[in-house]
DRENDO-1510 file (C-alpha; in Angstrom, 1 decimal, always signed):
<recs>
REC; n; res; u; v; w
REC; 1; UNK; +76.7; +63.0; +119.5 .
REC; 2; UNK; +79.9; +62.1; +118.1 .
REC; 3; UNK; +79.3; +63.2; +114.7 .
REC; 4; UNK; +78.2; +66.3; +115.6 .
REC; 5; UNK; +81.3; +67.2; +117.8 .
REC; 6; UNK; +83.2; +66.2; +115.0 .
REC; 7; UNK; +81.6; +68.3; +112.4 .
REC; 8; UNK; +81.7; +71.4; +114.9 .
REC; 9; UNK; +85.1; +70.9; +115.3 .
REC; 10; UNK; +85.9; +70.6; +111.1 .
REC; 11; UNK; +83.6; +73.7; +110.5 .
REC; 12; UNK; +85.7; +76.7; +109.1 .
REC; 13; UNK; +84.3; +79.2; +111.6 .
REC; 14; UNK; +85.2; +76.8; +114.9 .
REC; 15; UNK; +89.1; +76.9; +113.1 .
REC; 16; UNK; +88.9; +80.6; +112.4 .
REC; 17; UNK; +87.8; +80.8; +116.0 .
REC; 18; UNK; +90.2; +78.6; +117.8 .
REC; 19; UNK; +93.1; +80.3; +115.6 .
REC; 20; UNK; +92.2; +83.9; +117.0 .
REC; 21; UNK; +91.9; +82.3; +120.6 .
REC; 22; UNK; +95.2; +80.7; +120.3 .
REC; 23; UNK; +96.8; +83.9; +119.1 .
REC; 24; UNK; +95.1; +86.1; +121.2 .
REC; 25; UNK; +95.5; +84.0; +124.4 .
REC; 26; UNK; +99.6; +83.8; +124.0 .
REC; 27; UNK; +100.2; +87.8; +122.5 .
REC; 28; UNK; +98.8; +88.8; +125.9 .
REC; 29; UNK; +100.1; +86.0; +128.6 .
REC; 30; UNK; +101.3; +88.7; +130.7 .
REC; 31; UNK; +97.9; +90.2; +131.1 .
REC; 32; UNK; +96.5; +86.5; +131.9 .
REC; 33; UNK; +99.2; +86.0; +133.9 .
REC; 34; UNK; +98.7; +89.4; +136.1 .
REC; 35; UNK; +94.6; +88.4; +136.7 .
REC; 36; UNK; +94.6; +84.3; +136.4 .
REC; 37; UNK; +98.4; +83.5; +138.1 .
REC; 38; UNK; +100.4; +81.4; +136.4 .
REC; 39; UNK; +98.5; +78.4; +137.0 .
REC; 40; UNK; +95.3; +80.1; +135.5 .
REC; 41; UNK; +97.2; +80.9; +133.0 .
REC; 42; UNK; +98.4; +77.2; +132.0 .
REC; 43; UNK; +94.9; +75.7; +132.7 .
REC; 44; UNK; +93.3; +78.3; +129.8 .
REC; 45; UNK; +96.4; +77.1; +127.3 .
REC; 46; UNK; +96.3; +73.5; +128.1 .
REC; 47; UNK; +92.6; +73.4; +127.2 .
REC; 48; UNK; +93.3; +75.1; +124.5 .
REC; 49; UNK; +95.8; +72.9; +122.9 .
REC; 50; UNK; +93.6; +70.0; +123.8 .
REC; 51; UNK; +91.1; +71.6; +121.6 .
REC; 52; UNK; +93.6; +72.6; +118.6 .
REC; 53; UNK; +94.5; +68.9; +118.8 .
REC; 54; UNK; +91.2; +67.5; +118.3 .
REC; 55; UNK; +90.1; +70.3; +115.8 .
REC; 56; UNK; +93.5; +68.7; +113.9 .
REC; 57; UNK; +92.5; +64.9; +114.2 .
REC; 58; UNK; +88.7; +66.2; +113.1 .
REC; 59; UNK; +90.4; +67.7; +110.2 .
REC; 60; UNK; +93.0; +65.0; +109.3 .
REC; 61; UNK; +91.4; +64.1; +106.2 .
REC; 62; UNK; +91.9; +67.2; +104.5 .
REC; 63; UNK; +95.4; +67.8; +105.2 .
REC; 64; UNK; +98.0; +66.7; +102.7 .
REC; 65; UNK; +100.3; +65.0; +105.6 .
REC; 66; UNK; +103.5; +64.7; +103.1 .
REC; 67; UNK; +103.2; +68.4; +103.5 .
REC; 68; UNK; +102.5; +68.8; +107.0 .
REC; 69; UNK; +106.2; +67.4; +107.7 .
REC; 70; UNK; +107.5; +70.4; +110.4 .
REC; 71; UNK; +110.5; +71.9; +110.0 .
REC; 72; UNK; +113.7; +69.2; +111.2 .
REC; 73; UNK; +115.4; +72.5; +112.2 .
REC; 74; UNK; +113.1; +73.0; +114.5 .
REC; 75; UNK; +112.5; +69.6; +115.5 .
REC; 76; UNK; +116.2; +69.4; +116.0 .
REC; 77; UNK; +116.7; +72.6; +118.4 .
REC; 78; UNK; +113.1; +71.7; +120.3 .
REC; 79; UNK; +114.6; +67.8; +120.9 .
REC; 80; UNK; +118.1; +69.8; +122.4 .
REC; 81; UNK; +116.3; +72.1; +124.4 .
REC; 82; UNK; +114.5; +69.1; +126.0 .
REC; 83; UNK; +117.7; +67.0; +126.6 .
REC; 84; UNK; +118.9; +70.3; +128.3 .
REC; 85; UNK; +116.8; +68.8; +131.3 .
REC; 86; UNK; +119.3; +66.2; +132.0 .
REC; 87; UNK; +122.1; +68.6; +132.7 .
REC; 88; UNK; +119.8; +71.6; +133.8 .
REC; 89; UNK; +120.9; +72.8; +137.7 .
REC; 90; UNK; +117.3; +73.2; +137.9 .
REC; 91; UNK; +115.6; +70.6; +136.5 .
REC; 92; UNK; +111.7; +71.0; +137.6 .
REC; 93; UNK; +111.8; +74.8; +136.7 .
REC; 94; UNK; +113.7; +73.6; +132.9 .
REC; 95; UNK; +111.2; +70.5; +132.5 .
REC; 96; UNK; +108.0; +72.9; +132.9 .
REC; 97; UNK; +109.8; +75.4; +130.9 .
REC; 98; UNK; +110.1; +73.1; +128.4 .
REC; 99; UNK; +106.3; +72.1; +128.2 .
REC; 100; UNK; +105.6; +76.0; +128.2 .
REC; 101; UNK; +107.9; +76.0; +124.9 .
REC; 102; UNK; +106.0; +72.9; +123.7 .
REC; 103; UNK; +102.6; +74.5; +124.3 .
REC; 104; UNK; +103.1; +77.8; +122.7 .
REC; 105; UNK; +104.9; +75.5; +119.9 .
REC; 106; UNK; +101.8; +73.7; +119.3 .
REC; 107; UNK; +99.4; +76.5; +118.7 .
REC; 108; UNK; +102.0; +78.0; +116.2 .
REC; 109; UNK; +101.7; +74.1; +114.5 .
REC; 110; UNK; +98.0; +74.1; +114.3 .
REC; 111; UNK; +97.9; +77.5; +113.0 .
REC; 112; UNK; +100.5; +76.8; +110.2 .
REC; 113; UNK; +98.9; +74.0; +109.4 .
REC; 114; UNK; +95.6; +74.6; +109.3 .
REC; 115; UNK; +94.9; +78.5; +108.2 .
REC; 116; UNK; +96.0; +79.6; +104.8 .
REC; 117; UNK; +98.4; +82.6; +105.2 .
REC; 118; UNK; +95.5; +85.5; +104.5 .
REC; 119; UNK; +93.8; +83.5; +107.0 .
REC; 120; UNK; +96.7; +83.6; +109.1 .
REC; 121; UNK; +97.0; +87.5; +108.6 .
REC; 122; UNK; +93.4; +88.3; +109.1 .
REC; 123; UNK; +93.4; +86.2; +112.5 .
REC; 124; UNK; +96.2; +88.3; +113.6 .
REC; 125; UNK; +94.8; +91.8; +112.6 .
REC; 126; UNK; +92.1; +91.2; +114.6 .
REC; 127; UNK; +94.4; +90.7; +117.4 .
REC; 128; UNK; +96.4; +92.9; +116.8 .
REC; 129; UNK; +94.0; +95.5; +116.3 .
REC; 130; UNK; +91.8; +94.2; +120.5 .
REC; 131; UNK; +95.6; +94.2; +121.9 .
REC; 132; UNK; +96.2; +97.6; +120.6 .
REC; 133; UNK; +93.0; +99.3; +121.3 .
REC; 134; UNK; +92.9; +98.0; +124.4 .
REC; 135; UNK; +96.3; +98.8; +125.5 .
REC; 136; UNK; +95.4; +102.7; +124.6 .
REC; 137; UNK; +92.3; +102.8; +126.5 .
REC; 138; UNK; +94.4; +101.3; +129.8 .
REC; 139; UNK; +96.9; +103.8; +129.2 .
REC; 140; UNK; +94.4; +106.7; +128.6 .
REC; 141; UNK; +92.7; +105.6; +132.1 .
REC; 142; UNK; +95.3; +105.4; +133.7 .
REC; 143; UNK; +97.5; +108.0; +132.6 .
REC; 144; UNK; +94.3; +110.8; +132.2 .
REC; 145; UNK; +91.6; +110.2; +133.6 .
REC; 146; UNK; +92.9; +108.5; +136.3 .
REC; 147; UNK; +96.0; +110.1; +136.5 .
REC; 148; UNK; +97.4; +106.8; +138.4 .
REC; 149; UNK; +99.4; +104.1; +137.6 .
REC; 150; UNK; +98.0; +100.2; +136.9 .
REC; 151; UNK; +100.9; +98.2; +138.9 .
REC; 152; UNK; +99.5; +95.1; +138.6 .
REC; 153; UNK; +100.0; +95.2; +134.3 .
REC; 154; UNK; +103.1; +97.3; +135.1 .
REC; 155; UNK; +100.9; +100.3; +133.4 .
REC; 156; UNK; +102.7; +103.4; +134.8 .
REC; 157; UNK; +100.2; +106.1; +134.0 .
REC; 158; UNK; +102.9; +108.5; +131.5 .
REC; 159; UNK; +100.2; +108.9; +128.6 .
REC; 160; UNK; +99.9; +112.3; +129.1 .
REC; 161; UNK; +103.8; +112.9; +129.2 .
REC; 162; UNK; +103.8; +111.5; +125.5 .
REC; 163; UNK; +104.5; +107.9; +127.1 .
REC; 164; UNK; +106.4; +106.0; +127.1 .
REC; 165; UNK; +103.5; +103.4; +127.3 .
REC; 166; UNK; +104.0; +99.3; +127.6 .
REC; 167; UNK; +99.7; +98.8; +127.7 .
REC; 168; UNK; +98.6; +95.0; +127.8 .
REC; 169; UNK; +102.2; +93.2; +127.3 .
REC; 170; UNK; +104.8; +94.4; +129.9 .
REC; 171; UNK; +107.1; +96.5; +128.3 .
REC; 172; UNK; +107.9; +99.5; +125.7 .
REC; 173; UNK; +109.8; +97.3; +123.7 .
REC; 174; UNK; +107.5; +94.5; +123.7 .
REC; 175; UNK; +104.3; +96.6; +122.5 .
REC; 176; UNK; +106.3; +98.4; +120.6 .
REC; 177; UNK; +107.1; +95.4; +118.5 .
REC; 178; UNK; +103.9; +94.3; +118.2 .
REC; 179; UNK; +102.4; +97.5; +116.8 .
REC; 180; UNK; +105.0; +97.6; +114.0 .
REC; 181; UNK; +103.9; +94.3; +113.1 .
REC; 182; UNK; +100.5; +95.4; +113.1 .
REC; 183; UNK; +101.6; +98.3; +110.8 .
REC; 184; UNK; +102.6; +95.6; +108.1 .
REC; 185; UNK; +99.7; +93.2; +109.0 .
REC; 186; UNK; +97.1; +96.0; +108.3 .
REC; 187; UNK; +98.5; +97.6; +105.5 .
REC; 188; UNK; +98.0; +94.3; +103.6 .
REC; 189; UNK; +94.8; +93.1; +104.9 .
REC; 190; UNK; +94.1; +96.6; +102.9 .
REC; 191; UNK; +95.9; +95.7; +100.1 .
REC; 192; UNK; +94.3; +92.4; +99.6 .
REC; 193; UNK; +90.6; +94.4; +100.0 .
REC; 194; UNK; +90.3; +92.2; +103.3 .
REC; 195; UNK; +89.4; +95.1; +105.4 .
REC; 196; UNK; +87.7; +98.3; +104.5 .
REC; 197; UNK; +89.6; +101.5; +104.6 .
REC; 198; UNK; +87.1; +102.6; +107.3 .
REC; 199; UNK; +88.2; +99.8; +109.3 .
REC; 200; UNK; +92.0; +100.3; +107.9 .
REC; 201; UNK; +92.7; +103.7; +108.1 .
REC; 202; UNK; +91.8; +103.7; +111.8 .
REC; 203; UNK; +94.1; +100.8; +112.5 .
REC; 204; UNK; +96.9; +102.3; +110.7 .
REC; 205; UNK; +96.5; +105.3; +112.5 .
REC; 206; UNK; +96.0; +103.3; +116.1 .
REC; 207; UNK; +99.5; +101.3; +115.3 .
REC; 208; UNK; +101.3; +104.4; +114.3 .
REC; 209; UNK; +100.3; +106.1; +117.4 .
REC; 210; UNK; +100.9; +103.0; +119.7 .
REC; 211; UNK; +104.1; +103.0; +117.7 .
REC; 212; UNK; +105.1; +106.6; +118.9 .
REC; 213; UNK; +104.1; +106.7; +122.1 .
REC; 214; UNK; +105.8; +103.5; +123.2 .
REC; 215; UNK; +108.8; +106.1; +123.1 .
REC; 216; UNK; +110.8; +102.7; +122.1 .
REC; 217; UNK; +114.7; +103.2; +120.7 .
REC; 218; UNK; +114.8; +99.9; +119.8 .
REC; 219; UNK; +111.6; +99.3; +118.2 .
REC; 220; UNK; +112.9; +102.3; +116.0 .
REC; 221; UNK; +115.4; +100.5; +115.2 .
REC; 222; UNK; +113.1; +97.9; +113.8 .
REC; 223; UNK; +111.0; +99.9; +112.4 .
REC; 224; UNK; +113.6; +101.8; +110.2 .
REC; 225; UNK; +114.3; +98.1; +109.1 .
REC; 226; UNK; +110.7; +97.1; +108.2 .
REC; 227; UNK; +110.4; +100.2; +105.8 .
REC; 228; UNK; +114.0; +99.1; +104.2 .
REC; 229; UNK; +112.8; +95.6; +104.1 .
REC; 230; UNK; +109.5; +96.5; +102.3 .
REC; 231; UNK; +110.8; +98.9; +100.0 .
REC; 232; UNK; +113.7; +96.0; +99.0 .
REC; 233; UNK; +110.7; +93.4; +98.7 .
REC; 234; UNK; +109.1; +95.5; +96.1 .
REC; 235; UNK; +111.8; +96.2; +94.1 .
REC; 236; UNK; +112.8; +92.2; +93.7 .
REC; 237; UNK; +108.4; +91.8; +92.7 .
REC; 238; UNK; +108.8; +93.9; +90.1 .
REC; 239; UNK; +111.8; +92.9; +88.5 .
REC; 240; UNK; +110.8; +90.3; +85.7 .
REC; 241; UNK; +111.1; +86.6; +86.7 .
REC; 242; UNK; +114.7; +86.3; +85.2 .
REC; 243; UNK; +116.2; +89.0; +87.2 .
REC; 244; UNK; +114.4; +88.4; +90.1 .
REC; 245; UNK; +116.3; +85.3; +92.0 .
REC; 246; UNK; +119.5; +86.8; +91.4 .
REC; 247; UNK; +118.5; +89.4; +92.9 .
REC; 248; UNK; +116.6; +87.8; +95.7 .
REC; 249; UNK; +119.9; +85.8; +96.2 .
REC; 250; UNK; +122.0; +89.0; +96.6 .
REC; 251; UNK; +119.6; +90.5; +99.1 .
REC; 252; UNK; +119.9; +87.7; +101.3 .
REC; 253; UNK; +123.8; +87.6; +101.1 .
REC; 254; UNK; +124.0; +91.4; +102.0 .
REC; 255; UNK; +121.3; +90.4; +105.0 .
REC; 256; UNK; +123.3; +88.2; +106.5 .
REC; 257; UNK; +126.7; +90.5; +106.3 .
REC; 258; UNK; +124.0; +92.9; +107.5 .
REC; 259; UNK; +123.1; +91.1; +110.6 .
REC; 260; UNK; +127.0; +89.6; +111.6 .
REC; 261; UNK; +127.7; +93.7; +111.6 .
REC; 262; UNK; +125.2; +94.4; +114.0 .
REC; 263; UNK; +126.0; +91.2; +116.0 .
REC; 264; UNK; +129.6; +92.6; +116.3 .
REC; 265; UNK; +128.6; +96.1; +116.5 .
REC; 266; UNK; +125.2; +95.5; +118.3 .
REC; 267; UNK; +126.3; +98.6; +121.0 .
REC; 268; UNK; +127.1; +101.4; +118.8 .
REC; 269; UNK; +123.9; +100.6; +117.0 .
REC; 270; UNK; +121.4; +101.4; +119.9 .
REC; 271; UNK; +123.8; +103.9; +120.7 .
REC; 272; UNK; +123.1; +105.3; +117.4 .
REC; 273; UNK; +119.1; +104.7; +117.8 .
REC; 274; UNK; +119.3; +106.9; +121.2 .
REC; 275; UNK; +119.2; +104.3; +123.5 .
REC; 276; UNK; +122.2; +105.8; +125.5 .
REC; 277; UNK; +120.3; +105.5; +128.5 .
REC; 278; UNK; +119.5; +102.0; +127.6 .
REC; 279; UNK; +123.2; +101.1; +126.7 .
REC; 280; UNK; +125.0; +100.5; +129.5 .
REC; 281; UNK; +122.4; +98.3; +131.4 .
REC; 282; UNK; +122.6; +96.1; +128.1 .
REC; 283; UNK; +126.4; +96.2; +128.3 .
REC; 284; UNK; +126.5; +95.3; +131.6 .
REC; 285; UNK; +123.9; +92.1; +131.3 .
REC; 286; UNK; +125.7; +90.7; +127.9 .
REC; 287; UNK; +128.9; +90.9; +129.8 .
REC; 288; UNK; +127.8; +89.2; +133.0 .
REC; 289; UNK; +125.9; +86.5; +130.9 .
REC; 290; UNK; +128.8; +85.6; +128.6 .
REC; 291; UNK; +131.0; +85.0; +131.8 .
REC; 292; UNK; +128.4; +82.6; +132.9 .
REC; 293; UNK; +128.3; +80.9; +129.2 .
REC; 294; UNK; +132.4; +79.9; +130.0 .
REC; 295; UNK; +131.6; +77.9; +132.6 .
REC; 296; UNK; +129.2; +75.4; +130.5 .
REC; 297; UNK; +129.7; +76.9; +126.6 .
REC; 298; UNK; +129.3; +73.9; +125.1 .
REC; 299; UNK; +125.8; +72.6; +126.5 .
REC; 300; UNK; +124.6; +75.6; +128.6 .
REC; 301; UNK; +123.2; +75.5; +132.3 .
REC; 302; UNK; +119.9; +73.9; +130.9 .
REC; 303; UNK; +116.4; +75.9; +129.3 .
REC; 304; UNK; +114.4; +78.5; +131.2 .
REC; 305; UNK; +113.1; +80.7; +128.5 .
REC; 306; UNK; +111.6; +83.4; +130.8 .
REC; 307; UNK; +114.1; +84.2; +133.5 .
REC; 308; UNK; +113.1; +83.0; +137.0 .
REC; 309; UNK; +115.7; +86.0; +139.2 .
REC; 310; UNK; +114.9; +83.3; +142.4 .
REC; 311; UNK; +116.8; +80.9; +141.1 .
REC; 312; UNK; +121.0; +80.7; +140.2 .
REC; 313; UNK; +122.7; +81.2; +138.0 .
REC; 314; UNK; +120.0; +83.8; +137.3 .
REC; 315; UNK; +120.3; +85.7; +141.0 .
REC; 316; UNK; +123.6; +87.2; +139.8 .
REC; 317; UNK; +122.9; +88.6; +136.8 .
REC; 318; UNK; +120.8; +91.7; +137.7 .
REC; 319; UNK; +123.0; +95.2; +136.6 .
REC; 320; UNK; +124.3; +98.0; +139.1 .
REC; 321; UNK; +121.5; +99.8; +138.5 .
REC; 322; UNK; +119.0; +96.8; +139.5 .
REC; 323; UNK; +116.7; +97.5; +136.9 .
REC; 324; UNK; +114.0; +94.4; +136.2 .
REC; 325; UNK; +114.7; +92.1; +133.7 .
REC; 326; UNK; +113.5; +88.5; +132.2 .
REC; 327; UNK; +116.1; +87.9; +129.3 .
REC; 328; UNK; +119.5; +88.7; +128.1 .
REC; 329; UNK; +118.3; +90.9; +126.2 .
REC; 330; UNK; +119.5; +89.6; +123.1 .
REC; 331; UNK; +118.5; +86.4; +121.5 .
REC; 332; UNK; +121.6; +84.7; +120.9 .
REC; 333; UNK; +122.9; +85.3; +124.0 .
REC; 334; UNK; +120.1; +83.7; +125.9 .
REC; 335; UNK; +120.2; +81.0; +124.0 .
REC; 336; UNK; +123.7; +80.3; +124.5 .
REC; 337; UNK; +123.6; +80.3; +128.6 .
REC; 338; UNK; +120.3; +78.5; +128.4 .
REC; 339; UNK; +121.3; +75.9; +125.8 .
REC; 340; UNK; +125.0; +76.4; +124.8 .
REC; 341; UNK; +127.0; +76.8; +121.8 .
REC; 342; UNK; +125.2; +73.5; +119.9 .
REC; 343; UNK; +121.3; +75.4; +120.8 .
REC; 344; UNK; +122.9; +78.7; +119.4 .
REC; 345; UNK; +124.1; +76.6; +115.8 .
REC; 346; UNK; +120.7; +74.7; +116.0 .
REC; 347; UNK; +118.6; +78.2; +116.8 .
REC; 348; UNK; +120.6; +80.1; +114.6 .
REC; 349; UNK; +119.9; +77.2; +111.6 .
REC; 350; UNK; +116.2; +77.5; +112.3 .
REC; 351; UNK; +116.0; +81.4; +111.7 .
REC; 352; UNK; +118.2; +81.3; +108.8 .
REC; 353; UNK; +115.9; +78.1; +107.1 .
REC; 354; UNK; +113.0; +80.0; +107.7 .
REC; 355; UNK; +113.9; +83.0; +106.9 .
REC; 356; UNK; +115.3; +82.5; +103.3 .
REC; 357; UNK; +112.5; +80.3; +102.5 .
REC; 358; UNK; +110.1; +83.2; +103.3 .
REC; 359; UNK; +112.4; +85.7; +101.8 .
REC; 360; UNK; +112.7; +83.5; +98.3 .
REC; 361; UNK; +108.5; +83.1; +98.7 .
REC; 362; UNK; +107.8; +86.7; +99.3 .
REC; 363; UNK; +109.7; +87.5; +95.8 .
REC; 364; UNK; +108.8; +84.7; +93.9 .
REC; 365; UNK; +104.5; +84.8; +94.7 .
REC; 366; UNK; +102.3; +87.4; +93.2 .
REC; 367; UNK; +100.1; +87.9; +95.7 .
REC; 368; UNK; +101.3; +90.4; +98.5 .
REC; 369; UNK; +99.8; +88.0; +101.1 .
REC; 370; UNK; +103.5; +86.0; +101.4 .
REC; 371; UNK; +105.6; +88.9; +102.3 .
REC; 372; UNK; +103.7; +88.5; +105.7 .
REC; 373; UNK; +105.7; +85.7; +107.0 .
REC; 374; UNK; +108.9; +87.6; +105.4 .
REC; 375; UNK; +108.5; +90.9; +107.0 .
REC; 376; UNK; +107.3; +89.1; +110.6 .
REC; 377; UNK; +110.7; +87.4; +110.2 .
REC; 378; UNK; +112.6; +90.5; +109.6 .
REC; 379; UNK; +110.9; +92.1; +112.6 .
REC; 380; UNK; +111.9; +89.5; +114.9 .
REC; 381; UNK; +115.7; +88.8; +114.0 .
REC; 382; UNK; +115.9; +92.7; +113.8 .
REC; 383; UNK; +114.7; +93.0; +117.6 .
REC; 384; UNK; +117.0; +90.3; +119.1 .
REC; 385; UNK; +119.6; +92.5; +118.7 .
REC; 386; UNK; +117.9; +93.7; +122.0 .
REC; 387; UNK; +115.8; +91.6; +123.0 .
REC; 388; UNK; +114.7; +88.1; +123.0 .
REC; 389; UNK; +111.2; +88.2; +122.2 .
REC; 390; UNK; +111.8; +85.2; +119.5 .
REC; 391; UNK; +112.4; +83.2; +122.1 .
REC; 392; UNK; +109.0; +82.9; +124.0 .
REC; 393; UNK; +105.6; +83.5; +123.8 .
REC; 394; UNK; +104.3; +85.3; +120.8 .
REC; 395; UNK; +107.4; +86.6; +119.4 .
REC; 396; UNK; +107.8; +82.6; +119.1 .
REC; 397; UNK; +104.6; +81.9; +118.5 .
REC; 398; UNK; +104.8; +84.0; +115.1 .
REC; 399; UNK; +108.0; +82.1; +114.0 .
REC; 400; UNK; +106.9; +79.2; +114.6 .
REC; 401; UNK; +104.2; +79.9; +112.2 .
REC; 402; UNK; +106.0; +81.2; +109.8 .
REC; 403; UNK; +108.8; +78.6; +109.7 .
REC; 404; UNK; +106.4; +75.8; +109.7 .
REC; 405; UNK; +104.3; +78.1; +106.9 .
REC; 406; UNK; +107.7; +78.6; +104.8 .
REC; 407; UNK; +109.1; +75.0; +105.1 .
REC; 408; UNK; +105.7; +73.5; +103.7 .
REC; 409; UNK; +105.8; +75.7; +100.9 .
REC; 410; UNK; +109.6; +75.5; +100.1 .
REC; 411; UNK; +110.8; +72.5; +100.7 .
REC; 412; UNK; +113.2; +70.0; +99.5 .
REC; 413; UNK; +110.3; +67.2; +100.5 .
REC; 414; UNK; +108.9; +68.9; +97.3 .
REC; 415; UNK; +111.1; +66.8; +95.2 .
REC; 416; UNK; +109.6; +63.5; +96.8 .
REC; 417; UNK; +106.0; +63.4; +95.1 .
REC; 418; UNK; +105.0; +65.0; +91.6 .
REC; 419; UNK; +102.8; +68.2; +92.0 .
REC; 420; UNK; +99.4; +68.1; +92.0 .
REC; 421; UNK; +98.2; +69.8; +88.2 .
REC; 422; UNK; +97.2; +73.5; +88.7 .
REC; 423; UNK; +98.7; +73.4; +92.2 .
REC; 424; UNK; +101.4; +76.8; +91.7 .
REC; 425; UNK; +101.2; +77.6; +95.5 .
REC; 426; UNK; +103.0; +74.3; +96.5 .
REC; 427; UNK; +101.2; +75.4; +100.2 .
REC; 428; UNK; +99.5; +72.5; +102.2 .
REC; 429; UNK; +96.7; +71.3; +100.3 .
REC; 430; UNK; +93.6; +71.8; +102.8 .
REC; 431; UNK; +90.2; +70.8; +101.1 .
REC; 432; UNK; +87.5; +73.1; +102.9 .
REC; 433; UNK; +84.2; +71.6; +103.5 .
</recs>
């Protein structure tokens, strides 16, 4: 009995499986959420982690474990999160909140860990492509053939005004994101011949019109980047090996000029991607947050992720206009009233780790397979601008993959055993029965 349950949970197919349950189940927890509660919700992700963690001990004999080291920047900002409990003026409502982060955390470890990064991809276009396609056919119910609006997934029926739709995830700007992403995640599941053009095409074309019809400023915005990105990413891969770090080393010193402009200038930018009507709300939220970060700068009021508006500090900070919110709306500033200045130099370490290490990969590999984790990064830092998807659920989820996917691949641990002959991938080694 034992041996069989072991070898089922080793098999290929049941960590293929369990990869595209894991991503699927946390890219829609607001639909789970809507039908299961909260506490159906936590019930299908605990049992799932149980399962990723005995797929993992099944499998610990083919993973290289000097490899499988995680990332001590994210150690490091996970560990002061936690310790935000101590201090926390709510401390139940910070300690479950933390479990929450240590849950979604987990199924972005066994992913990392256990699914090369086509496999990664091809888990992910497969979600992407159900979340999408279902998303449209909500919309087109309810805002056709229904002509009525789907409150309880906050679906409010405006296909047929040209949107803007949020379908199976909450919001514009959250579907939005994800349907860019999916943009880059099929176009090279085509490139890599992983999917047929009769199954691409139609994807690309889904994504695009998710894309459009989201009626998202700030999803423009990132989508604008993403081209930029990609177009900047083939450039340094066809420069010849000499040329190319330099160059890679340049890009990454203009990006991050790049991004402290559009920290300090982060208004006039949406202002410039239309989002007038969008502006002001943001103003107003940033600046009633960052009076709140005086009072405890240093360490915070203590880790929440997903607001909770019943609770303080969090009562006073809904706008004029009342509109609903869960976030600060910008990444850095959450994580400054949540975890204080010493989360935002730990968080901010983290993204910048992970993302030069998948920057440097993306130019240095030849297969187009490891501009994935690259472009996903670009998508997210570009969006907490104005929003802070990065934060929780799957816009975590996904860096958590790819930080753990880029630190195993480039990583100063590298220097502390002698490479394995033929091994030019320098990935975790993962010997598939």
């Amino acid at each position: 009995m034992i041996p069989a349950a072991l070898e089922f949970l080793r098999h290929p197919r049941t960590t293929a499986a369990l990869t595209t349950a894991g991503a699927g189940l946390v890219v829609i927890a607001f639909t789970v959420q809507q039908v299961a509660g909260w506490p159906g919700y936590a019930a299908a992700l605990i049992l799932l982690d149980l399962l990723l963690l005995a797929s993992l001990l099944a499998r610990r004999d083919e993973i290289d474990w000097h490899w499988a080291i995680l990332p001590i920047t994210l150690l490091a900002y996970l560990a002061w999160v936690g310790l935000s409990v101590l201090w926390s003026e709510y401390q139940r409502i910070t300690l479950a909140s933390f479990a929450y982060l240590l849950l979604v955390t987990f199924v972005g470890v066994y992913i990392g860990l256990s699914r090369d990064t086509i496999q990664i991809i091809r888990s992910f276009g497969d979600v992407f492509r159900a979340v999408l396609l279902g998303s449209i056919v909500l919309e087109t119910l309810s805002g056709i053939i229904f002509d009525a609006p789907l409150t309880a997934l906050n679906i409010e029926g405006e296909l047929a005004y040209g949107g803007p739709i949020s379908g199976l995830v909450n919001t514009r700007n959250e579907l939005g994101l994800l349907a860019a992403l999916a943009v880059a995640t099929f176009l090279i599941e085509w490139r890599t011949r992983s999917i047929r053009p009769l199954v691409a095409i139609p994807s690309l074309a889904l994504a695009a019109g998710v894309l459009v019809f989201t009626k998202s400023p700030v999803v423009a915005m990132v989508a604008v980047v993403l081209v930029l990105a990609t177009a900047v990413l083939y450039g340094i891969r066809r420069l010849p090996p000499s040329r190319r770090q330099v160059a890679q080393y340049v890009v990454l010193a203009v990006f991050a000029l790049v991004a402290i402009a559009a920290w300090l200038l982060r208004a006039p930018i949406i202002a410039l991607f239309n989002a007038t009507g969008e502006l002001q709300f943001r103003l107003e939220l940033w600046q009633r947050a960052l009076d709140l970060v005086a009072l405890n700068w240093l360490e915070g009021w203590g880790w929440i992720g997903i607001w909770n508006p019943a609770i303080p500090p969090f009562t006073g900070l809904t706008p004029t206009d009342g509109r609903p919110h869960d976030s600060a709306l910008n990444a850095v500033v959450d994580v400054w009233l949540q975890v204080g200045a010493v989360g935002v130099l730990l968080f901010l370490a983290l993204v910048g780790f992970a993302f030069v290490r998948s920057w440097l990969l993306a130019g240095r590999r030849r297969t187009v397979v490891h501009t994935w984790p690259a472009l996903v990064l670009v998508a997210l830092i570009t969006v907490s601008v104005a929003e802070s998807s990065i934060l929780v659920e799957s816009g975590w989820l996904l860096f958590v993959i790819c930080a753990v996917k880029a630190s195993a691949e480039l990583s100063w641990r590298r220097a502390l055993t002698a490479p394995t002959p033929g091994d030019e991938t320098g990935a975790i080694r993962i010997v598939t029965p």
